[in-house]
C-alpha positions, -999 to +999 in steps of 0.1 A: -071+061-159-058+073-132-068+060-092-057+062-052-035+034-045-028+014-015-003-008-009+000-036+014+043-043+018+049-081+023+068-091+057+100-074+069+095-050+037+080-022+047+113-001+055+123-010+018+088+000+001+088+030+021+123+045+004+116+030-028+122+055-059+081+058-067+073+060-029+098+091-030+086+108-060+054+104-047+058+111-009+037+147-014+005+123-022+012+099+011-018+095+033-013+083+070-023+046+070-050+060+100-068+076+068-068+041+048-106+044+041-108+078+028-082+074+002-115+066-021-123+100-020-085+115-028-076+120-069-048+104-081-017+101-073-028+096-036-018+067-019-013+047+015+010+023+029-013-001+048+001-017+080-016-045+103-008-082+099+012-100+077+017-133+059+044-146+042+024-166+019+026-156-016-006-138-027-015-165-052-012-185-023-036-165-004-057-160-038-059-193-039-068-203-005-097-177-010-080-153+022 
């Protein structure tokens, strides 16, 4: 099965996940991070590269501490 994605780059990575070889192939399908909350509504292989505020805990830290 095939859904939207969004990805959430950890701290100071951002530059990196945004030339990354899949974020390349698959710039055609990029949605502005301003159109975060309609990517529900896009078909595969859309996707979104969130932005806002980090942490530089792990996230089964933040799993874990239930953030």
């Amino acid at each position: 099965r095939e859904i939207p994605l969004a990805v959430y780059p950890r701290p100071g990575a951002a530059h990196k996940a945004a030339l990354s070889p899949a974020a390349r192939a698959f710039d055609y399908a990029r949605l502005d991070a301003a159109a975060a909350a309609q990517l529900p509504l896009h078909q595969a292989p859309a996707w979104v590269m969130l932005d806002g505020a980090r942490s530089s805990l792990a996230s089964s830290q933040l799993r874990q501490n239930g953030e």
